[in-house]
N, CA, C and O atoms as a GROMACS GRO file, in nm:
protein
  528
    1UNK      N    1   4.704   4.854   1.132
    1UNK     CA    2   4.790   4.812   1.023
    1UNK      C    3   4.708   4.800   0.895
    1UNK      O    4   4.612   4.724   0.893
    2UNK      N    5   4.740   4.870   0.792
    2UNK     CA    6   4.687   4.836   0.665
    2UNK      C    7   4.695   4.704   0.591
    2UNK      O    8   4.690   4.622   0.682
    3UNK      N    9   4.703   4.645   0.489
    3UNK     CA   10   4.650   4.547   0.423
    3UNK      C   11   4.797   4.514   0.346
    3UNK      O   12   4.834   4.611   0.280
    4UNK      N   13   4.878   4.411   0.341
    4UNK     CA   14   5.020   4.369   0.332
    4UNK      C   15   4.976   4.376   0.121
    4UNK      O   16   4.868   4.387   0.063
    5UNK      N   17   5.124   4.364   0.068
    5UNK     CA   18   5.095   4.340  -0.056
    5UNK      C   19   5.025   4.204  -0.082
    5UNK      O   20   4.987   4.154   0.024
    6UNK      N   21   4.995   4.126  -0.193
    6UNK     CA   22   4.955   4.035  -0.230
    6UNK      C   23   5.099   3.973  -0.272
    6UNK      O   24   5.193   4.011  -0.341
    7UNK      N   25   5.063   3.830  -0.176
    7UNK     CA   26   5.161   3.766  -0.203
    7UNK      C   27   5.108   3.561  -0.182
    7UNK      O   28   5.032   3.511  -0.098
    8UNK      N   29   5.176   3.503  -0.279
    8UNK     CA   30   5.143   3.352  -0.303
    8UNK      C   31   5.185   3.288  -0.131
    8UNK      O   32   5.282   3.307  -0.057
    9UNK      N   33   5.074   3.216  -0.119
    9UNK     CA   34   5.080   3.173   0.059
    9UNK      C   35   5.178   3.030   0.052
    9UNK      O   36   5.206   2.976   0.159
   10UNK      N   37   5.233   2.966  -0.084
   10UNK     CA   38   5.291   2.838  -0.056
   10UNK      C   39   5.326   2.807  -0.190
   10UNK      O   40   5.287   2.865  -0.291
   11UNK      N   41   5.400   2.716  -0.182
   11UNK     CA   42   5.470   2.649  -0.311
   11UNK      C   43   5.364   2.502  -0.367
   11UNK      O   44   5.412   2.407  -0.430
   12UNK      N   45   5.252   2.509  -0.336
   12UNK     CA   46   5.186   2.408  -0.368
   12UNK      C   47   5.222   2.249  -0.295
   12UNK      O   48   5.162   2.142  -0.310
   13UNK      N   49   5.331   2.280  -0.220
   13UNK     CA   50   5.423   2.190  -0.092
   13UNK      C   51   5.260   2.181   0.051
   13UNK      O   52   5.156   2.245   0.062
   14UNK      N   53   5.304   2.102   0.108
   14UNK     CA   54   5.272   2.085   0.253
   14UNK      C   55   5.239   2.264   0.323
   14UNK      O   56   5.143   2.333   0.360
   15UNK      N   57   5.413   2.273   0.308
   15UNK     CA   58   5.426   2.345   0.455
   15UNK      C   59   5.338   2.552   0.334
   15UNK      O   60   5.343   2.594   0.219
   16UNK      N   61   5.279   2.596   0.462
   16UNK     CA   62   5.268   2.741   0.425
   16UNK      C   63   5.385   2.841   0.412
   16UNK      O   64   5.486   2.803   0.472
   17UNK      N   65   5.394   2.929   0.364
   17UNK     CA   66   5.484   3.050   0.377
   17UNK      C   67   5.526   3.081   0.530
   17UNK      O   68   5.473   3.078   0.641
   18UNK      N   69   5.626   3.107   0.483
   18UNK     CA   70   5.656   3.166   0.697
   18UNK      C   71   5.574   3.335   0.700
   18UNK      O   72   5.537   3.383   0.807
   19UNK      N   73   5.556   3.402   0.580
   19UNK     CA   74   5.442   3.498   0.639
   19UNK      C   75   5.252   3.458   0.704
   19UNK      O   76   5.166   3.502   0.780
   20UNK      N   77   5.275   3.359   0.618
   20UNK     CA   78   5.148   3.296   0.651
   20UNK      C   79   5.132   3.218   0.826
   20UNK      O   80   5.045   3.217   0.914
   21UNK      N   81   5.280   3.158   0.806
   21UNK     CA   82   5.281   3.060   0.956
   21UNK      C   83   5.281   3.172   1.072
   21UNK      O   84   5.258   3.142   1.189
   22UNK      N   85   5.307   3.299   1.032
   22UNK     CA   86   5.341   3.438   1.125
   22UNK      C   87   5.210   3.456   1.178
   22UNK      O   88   5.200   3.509   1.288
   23UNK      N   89   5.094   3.417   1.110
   23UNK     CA   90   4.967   3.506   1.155
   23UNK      C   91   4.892   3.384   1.277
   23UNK      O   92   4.779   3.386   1.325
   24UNK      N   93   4.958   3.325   1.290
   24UNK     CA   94   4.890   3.222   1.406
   24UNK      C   95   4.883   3.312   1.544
   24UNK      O   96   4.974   3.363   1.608
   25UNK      N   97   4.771   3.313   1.559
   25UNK     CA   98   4.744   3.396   1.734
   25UNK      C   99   4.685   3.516   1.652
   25UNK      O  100   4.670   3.608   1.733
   26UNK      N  101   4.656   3.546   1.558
   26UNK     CA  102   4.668   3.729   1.504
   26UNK      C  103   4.501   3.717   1.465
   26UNK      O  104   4.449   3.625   1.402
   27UNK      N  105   4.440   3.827   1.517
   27UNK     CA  106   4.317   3.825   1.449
   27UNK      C  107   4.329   3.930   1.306
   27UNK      O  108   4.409   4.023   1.304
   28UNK      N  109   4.243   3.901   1.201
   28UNK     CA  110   4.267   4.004   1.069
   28UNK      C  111   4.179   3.929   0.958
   28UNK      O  112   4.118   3.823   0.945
   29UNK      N  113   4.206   4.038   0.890
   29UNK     CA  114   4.142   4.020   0.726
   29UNK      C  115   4.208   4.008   0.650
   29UNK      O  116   4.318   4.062   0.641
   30UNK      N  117   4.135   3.906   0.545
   30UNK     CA  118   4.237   3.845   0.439
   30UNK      C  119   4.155   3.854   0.305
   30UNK      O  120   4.043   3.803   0.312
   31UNK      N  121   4.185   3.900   0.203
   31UNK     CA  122   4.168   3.881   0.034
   31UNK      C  123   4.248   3.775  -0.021
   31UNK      O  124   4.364   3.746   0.009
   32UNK      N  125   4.185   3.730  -0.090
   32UNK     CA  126   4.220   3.597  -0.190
   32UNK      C  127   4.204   3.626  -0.309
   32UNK      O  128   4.085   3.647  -0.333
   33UNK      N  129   4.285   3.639  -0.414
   33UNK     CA  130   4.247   3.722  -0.536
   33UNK      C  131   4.337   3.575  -0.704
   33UNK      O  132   4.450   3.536  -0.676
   34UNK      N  133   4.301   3.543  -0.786
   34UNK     CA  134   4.361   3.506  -0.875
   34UNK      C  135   4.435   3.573  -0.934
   34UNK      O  136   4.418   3.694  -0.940
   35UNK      N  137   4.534   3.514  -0.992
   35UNK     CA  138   4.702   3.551  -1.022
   35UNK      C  139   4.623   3.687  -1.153
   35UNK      O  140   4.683   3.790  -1.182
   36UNK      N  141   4.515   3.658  -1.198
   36UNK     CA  142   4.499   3.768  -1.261
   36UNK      C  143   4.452   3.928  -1.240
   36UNK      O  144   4.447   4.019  -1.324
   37UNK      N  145   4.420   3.930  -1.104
   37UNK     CA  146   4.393   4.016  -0.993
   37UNK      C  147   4.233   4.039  -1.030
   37UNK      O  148   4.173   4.138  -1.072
   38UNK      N  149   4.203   3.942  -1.006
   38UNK     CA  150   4.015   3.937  -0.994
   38UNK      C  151   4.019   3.892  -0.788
   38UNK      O  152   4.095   3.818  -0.725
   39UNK      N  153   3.926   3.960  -0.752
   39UNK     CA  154   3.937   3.950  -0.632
   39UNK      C  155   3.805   3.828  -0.626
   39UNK      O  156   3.701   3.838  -0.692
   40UNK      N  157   3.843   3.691  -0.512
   40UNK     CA  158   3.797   3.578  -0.508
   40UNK      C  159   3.722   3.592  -0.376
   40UNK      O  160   3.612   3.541  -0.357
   41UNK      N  161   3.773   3.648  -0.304
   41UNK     CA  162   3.720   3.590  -0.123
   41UNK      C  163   3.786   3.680  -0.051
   41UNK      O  164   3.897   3.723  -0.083
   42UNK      N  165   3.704   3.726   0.082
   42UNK     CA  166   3.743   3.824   0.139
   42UNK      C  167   3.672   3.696   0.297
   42UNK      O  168   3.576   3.619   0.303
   43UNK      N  169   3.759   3.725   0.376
   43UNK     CA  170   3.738   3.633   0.471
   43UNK      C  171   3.808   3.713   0.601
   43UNK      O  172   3.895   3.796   0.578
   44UNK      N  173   3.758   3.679   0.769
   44UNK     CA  174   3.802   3.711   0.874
   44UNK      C  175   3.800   3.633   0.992
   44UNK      O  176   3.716   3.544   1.010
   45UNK      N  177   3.886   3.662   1.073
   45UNK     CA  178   3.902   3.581   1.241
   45UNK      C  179   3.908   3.688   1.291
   45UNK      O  180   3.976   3.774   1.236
   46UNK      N  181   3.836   3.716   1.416
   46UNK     CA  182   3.839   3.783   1.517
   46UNK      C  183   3.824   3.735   1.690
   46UNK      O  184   3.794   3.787   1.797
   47UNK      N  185   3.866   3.601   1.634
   47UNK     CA  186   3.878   3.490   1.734
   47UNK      C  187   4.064   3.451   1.782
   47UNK      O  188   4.099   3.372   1.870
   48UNK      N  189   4.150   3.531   1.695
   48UNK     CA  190   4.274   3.497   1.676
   48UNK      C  191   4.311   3.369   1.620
   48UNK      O  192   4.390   3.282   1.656
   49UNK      N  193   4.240   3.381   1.535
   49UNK     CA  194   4.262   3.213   1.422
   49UNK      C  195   4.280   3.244   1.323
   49UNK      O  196   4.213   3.184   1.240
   50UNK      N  197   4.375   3.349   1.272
   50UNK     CA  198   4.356   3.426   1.119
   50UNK      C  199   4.429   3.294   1.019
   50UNK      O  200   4.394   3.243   0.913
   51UNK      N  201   4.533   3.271   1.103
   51UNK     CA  202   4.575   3.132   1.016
   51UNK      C  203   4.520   3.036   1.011
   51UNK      O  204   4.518   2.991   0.896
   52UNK      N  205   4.472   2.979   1.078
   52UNK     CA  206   4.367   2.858   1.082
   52UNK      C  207   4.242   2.873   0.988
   52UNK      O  208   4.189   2.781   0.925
   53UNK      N  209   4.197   3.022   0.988
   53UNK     CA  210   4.073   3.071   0.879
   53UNK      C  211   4.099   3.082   0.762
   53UNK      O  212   4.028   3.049   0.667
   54UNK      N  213   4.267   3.159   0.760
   54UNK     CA  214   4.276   3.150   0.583
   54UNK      C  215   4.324   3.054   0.536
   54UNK      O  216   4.321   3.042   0.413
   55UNK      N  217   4.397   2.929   0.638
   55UNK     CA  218   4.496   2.803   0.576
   55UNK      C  219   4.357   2.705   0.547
   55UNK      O  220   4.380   2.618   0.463
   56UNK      N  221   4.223   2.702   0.600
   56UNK     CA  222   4.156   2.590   0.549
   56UNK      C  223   4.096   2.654   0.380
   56UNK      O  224   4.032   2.575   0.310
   57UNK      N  225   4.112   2.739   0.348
   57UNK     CA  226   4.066   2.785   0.241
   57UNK      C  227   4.180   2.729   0.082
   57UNK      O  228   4.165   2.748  -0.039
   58UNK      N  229   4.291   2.656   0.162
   58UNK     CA  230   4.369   2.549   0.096
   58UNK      C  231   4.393   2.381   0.153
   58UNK      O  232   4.496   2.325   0.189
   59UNK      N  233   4.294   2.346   0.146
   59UNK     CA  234   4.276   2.207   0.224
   59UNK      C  235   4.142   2.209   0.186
   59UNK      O  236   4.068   2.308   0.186
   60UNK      N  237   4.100   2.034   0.137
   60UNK     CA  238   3.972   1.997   0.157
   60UNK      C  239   3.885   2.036   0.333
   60UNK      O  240   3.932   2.017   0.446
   61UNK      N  241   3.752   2.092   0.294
   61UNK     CA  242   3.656   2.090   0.431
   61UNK      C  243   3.558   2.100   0.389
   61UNK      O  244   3.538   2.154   0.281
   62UNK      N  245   3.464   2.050   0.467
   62UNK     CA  246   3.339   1.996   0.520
   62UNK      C  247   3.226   2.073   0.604
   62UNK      O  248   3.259   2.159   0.686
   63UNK      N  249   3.086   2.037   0.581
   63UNK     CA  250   3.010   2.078   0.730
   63UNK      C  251   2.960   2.216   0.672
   63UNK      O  252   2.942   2.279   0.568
   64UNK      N  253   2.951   2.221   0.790
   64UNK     CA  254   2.822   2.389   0.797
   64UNK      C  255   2.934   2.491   0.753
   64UNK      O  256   2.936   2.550   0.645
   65UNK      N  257   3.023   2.501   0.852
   65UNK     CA  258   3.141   2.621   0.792
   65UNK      C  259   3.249   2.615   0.697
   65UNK      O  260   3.346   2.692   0.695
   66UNK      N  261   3.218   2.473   0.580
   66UNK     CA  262   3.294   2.527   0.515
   66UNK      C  263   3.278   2.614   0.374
   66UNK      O  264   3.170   2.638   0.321
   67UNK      N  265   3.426   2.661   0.317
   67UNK     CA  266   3.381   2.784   0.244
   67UNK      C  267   3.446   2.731   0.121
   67UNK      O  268   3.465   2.613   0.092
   68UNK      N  269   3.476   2.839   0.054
   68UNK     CA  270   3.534   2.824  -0.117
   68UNK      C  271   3.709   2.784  -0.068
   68UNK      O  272   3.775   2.829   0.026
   69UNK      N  273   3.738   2.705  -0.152
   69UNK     CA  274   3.917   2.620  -0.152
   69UNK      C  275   3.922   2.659  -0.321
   69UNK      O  276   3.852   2.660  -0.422
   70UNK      N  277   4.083   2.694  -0.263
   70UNK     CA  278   4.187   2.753  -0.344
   70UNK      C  279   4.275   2.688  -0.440
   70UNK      O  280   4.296   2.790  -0.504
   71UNK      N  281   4.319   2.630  -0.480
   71UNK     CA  282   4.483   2.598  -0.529
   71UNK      C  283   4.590   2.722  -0.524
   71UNK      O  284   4.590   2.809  -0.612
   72UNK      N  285   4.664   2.723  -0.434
   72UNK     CA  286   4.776   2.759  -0.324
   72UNK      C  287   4.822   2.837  -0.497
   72UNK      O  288   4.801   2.958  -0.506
   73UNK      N  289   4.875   2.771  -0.612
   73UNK     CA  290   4.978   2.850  -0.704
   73UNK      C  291   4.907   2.886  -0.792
   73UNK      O  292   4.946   2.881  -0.908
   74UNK      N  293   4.725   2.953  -0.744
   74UNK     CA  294   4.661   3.011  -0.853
   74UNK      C  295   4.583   3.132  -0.808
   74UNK      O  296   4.504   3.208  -0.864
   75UNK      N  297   4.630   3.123  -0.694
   75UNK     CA  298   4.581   3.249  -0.600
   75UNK      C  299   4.732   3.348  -0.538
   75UNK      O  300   4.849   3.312  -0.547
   76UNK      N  301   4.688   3.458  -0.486
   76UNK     CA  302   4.784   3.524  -0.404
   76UNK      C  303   4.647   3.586  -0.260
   76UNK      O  304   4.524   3.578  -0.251
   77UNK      N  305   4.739   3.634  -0.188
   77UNK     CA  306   4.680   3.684  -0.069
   77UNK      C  307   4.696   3.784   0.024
   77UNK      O  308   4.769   3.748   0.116
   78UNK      N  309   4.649   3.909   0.035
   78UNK     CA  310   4.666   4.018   0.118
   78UNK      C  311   4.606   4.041   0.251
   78UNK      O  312   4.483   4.050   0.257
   79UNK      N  313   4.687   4.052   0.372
   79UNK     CA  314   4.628   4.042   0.496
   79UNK      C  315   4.634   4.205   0.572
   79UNK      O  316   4.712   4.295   0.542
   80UNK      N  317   4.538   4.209   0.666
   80UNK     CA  318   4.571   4.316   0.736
   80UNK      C  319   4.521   4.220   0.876
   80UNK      O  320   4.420   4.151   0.889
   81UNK      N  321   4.660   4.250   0.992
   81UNK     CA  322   4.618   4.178   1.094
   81UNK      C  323   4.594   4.358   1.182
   81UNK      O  324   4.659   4.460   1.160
   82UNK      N  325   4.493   4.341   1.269
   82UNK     CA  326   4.378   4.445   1.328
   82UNK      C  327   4.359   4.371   1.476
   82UNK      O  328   4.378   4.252   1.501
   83UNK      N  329   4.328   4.451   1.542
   83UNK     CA  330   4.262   4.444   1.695
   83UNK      C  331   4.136   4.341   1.650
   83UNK      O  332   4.063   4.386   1.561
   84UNK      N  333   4.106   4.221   1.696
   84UNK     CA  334   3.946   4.144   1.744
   84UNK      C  335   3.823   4.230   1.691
   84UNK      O  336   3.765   4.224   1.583
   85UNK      N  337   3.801   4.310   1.796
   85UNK     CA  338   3.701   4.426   1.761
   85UNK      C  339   3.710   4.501   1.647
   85UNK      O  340   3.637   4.600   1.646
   86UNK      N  341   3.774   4.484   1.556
   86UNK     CA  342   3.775   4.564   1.394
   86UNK      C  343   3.776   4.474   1.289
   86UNK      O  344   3.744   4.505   1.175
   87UNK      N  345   3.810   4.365   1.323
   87UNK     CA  346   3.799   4.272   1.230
   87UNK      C  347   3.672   4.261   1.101
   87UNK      O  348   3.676   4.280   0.979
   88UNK      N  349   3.564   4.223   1.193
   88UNK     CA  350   3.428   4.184   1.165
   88UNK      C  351   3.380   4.359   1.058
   88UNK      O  352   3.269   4.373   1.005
   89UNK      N  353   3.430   4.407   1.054
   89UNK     CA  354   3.357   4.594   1.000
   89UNK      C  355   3.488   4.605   0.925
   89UNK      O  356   3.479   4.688   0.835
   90UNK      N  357   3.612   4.543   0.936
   90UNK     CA  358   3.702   4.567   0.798
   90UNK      C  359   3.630   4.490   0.673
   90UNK      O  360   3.600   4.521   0.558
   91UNK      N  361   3.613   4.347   0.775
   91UNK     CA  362   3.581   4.277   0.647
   91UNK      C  363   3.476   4.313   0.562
   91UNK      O  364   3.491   4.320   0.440
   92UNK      N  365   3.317   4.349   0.648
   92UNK     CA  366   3.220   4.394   0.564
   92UNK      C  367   3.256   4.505   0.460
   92UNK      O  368   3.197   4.518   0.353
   93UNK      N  369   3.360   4.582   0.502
   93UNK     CA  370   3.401   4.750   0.419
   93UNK      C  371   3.436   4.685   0.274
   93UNK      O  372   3.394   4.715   0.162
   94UNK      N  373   3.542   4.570   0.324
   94UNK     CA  374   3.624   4.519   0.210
   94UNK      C  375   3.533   4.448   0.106
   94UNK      O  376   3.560   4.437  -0.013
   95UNK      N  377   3.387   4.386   0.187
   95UNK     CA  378   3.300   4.286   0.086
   95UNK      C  379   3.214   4.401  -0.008
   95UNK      O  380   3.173   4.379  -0.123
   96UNK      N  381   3.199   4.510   0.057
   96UNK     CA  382   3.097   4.628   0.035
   96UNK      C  383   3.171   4.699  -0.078
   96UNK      O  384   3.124   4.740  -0.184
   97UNK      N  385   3.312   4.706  -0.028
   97UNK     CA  386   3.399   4.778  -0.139
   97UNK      C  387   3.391   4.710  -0.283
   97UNK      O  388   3.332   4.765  -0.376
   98UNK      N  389   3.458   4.579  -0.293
   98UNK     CA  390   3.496   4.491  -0.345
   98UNK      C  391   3.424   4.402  -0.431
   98UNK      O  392   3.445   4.366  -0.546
   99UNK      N  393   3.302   4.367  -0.319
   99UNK     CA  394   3.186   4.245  -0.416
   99UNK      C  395   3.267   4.111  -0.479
   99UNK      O  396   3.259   4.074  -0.596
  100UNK      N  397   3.339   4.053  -0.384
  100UNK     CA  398   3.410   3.933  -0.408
  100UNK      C  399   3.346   3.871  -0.491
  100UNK      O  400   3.229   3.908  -0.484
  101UNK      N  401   3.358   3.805  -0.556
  101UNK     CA  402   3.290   3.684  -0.606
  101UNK      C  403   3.200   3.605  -0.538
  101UNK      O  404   3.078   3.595  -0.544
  102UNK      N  405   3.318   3.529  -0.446
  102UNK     CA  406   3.278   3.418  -0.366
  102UNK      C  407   3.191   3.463  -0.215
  102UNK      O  408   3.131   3.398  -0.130
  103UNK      N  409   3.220   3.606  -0.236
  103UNK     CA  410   3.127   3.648  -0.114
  103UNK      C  411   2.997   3.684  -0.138
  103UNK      O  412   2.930   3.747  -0.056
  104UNK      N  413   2.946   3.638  -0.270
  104UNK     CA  414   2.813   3.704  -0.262
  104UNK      C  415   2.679   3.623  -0.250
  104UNK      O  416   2.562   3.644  -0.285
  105UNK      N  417   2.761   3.500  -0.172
  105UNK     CA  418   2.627   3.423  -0.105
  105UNK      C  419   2.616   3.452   0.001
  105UNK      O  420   2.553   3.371   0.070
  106UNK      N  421   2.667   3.573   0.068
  106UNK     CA  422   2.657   3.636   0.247
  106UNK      C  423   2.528   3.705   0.215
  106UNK      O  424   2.517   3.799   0.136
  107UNK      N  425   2.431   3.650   0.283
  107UNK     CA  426   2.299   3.729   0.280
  107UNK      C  427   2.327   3.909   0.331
  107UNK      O  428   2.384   3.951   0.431
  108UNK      N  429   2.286   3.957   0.259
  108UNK     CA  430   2.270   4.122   0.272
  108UNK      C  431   2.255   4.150   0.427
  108UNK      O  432   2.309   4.249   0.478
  109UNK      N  433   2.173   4.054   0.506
  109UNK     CA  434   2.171   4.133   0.625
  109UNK      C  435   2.276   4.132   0.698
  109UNK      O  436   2.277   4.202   0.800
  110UNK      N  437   2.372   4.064   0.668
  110UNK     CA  438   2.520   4.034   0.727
  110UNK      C  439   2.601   4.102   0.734
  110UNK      O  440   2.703   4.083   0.800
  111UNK      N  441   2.569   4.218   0.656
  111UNK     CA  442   2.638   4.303   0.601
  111UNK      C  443   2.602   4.477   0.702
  111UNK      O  444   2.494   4.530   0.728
  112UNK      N  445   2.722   4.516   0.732
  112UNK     CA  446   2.692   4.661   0.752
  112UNK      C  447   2.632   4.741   0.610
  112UNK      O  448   2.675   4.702   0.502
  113UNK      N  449   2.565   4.815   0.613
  113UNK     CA  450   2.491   4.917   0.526
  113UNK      C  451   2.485   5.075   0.576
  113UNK      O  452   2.477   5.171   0.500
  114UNK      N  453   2.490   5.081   0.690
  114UNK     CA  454   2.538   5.246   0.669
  114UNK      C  455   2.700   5.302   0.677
  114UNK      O  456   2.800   5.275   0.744
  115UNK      N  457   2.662   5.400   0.561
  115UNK     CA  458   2.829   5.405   0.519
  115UNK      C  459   2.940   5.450   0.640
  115UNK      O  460   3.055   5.409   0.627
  116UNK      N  461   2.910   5.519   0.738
  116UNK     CA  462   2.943   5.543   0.858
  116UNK      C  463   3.022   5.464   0.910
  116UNK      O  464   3.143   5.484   0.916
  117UNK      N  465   2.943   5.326   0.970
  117UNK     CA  466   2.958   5.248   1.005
  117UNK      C  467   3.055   5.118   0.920
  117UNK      O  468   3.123   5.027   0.968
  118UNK      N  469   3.035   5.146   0.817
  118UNK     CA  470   3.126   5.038   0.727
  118UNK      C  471   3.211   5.100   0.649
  118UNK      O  472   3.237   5.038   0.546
  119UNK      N  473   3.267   5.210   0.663
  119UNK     CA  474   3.410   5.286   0.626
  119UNK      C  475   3.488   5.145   0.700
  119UNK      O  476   3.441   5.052   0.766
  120UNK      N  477   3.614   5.175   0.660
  120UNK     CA  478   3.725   5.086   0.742
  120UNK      C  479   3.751   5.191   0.755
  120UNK      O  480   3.724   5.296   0.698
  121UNK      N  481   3.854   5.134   0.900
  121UNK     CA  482   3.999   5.265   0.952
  121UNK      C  483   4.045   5.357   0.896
  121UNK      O  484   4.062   5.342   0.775
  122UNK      N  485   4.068   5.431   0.932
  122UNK     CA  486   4.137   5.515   0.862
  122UNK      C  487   4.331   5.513   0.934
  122UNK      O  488   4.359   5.486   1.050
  123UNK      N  489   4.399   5.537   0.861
  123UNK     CA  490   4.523   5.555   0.906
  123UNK      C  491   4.539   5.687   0.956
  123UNK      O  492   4.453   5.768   0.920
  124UNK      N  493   4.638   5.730   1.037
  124UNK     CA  494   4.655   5.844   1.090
  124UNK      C  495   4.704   5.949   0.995
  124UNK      O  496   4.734   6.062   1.032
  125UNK      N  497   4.710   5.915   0.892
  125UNK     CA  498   4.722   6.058   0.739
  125UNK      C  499   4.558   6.063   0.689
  125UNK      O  500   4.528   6.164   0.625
  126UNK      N  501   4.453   5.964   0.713
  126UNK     CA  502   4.358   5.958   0.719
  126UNK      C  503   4.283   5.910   0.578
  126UNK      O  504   4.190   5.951   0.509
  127UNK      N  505   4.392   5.784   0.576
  127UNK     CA  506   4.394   5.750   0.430
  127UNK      C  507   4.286   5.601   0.464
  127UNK      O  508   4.287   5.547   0.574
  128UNK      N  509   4.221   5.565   0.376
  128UNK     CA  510   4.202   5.412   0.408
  128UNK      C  511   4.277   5.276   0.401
  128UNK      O  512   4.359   5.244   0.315
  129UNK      N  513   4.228   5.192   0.522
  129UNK     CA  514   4.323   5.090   0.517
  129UNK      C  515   4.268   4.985   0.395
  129UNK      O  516   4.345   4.890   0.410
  130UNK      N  517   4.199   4.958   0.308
  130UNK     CA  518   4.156   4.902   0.155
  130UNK      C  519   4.265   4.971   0.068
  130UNK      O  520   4.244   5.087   0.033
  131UNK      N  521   4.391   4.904   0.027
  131UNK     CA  522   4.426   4.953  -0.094
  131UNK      C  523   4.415   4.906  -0.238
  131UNK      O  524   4.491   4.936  -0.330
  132UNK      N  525   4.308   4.826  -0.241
  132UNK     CA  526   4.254   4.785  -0.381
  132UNK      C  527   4.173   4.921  -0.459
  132UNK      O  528   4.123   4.908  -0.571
   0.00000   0.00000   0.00000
C-alpha cells in the first residue's frame, strides 16, 4: 500500500480520528509534516503498534524513547500501513528521501546507505510508494 493523503489526526479533542483509531494492530510508516507542508518527522512500528507510535507523538513522554510532540491542529499526517518486514527500509527511504527535520538526530549508521537497498517498494506499475 502506498502512503494515504495527508490528513489532520484530531480536533485538538481527546479522542483521535477514526482513520487514526483504524491503524491499531497495523504495522507502517508515518510522516508528520506542518500545515505548511515542511516535512517534521518520519517515524515507524514494525511491531504492529503504528497507532500507539504515531498517537504518543501527541501526548506528553518521557525516558529513553521519547521523541518530538506535536500539537494535533498544527500538523497533518500521511501513513502507509506495509507488511512488519518493510517497515524499518520504508522508513529509512523516506528519512534518506526527505531529511525530516526532526530526524536528523538518527545517527547515520542507522540508516540504510546503499541505494539498492533503501529504494522503497515499488508498486506493481513500478512507481514508488514516497509520494512527496
Amino acid at each position: 500500500m502506498g502512503f494515504s493523503d495527508f490528513r489532520l489526526v484530531g480536533d485538538g479533542h481527546r479522542q483521535f480520528a477514526a482513520w487514526v483509531r483504524e491503524l491499531k494492530g497495523q504495522s507502517g510508516v508515518y510522516v508528520i509534516r506542518d500545515l505548511a507542508g515542511n516535512v517534521l518527522y518520519c517515524g515507524e512500528s514494525h511491531t504492529a503498534r503504528l497507532y500507539h507510535t504515531l498517537t504518543r507523538h501527541f501526548q506528553a513522554w518521557s525516558g529513553h524513547t521519547a521523541g518530538p510532540t506535536y500539537h494535533r491542529d498544527r500538523v497533518d499526517v500521511s501513513v502507509s500501513v506495509v507488511p512488519a518486514g518493510e517497515a524499518v527500509m520504508l522508513q529509512n527511504a523516506v528519512i534518506l528521501a526527505l531529511n525530516p527535520e526532526d530526524n536528523r538526530r538518527v545517527p547515520a549508521y542507522a540508516l540504510v546507505t546503499d541505494e539498492d537497498d533503501a529504494a522503497p517498494p515499488a508498486d506493481d506499475d513500478g512507481t514508488s510508494d514516497i509520494p512527496f
